[in-house]
N, C-alpha and C positions, 0 to 999 in steps of 0.2 A: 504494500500500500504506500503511494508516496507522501512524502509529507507535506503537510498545511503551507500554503502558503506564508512565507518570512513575515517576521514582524512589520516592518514597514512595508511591505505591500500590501497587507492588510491594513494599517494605519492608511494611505493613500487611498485606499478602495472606501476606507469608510470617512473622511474626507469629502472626497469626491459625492460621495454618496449624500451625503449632509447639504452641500454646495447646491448640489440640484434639487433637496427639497425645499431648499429657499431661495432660491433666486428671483423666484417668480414675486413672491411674499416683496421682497427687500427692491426689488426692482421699481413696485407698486406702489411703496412707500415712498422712496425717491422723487419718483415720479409726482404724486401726492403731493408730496410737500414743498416740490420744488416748479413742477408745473411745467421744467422742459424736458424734453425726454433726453436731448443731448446729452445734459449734466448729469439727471439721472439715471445715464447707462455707465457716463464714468464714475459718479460714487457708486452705484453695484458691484462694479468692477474692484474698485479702490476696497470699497468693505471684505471683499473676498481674500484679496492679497496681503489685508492685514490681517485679516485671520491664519492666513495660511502663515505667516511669518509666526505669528503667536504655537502654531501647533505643530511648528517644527521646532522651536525652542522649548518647549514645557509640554508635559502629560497633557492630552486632552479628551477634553469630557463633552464626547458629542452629544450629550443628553442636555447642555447649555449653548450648544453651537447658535441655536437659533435668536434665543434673548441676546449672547455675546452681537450675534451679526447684527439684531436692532439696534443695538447701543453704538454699534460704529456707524452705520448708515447715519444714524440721528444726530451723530455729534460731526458728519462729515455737513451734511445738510444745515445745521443750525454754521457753521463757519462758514460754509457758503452765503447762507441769508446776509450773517455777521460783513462779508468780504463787499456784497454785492446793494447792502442796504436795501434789499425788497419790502421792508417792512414801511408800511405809509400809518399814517396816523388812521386812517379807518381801517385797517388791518386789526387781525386779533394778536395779542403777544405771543410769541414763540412757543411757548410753554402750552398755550392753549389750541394753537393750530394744531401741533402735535396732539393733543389728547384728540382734538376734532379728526381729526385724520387717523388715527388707530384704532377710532371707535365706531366713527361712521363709515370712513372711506378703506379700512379694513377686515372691520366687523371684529373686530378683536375682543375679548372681555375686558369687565373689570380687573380683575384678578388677573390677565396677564398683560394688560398695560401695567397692573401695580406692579410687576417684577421688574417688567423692561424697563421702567423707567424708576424704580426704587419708590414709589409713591404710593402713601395707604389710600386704600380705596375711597373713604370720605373727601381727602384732598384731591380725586379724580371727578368726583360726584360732585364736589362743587363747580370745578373748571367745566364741568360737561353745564351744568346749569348756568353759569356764566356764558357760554358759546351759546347756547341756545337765546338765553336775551340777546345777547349779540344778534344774532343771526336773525333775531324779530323786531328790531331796531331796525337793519338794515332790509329787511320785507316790507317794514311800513313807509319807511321810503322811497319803495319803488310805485310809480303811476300805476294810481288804481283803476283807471281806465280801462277800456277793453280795447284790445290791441289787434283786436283783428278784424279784416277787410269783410264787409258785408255784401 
C-alpha cells in the first residue's frame, strides 16, 4: 500500500481547498464595500497571499481560514476607503457600512459578524438599527412622486 500523501502536500491540498471555498464569499465583500470590481479582484487576491504567507510561517487552522480571510479583506478595504477618501458626509461611517454589508448584502448572522469583527452582538444590533434610520432618512428624501410614464 503506498503511502499518504507528504505533509505539505497535504497542507497545500487543504489550503487550496479552503481558498476556493471562499473566494467567492471574500470577492462579494470587496466588491460590496468597495463598489469597483477592479479593486475588489485585487484585495481578493491580496487577502489570499497574505494568508498564504501566514500559513507557510505558523500551524494553520483551517477551521478559522474563513473569519482570518474577512478580517484581511476588511482591513484591506477600510485602507482603501482611508487612501481614496470615498467616505462623503451623507455616507454611513465605516464601521457601519460594514455591519450593512455582512448583514444585508451577505446575509451573514449575528453571531458570525460578532466573531469577524470581534463585536458582541448588542453592539451589532445597535449599528444595524442605526443603518436602518439611516437608510429611512435617506428614503424620505427621495421624490415621492411617481416616476413613471403614463
Amino acid at each position: 500500500m503506498p503511502d499518504p500523501l507528504p505533509a505539505e502536500s497535504l497542507r497545500r491540498a487543504i489550503f487550496a481547498e479552503c481558498v476556493q471555498k471562499c473566494t467567492n464569499d471574500i470577492y462579494a465583500l470587496s466588491s460590496m464595500l468597495l463598489q469597483q470590481s477592479a479593486e475588489a479582484e485585487k484585495v481578493t487576491i491580496r487577502t489570499f497571499k497574505e494568508l498564504h504567507k501566514i500559513f507557510r510561517q505558523k500551524s494553520f487552522d483551517s477551521q478559522l481560514f474563513s473569519i482570518e480571510a474577512y478580517r484581511f479583506c476588511i482591513r484591506q478595504c477600510a485602507d482603501y476607503y482611508t487612501r481614496r477618501s470615498l467616505l462623503s458626509a451623507k455616507a454611513l461611517p465605516w464601521e457601519e457600512q460594514l455591519v450593512k454589508t455582512m448583514w444585508y448584502g451577505l446575509k451573514l448572522s449575528l453571531p458570525q459578524i460578532s466573531i469577524i469583527l470581534q463585536k458582541s452582538v448588542p453592539v451589532l444590533k445597535a449599528q444595524l438599527r442605526h443603518v436602518r434610520e439611516q437608510l429611512t432618512v435617506q428614503e424620505d428624501l427621495l421624490p415621492s412622486g411617481n416616476l413613471s410614464v403614463v
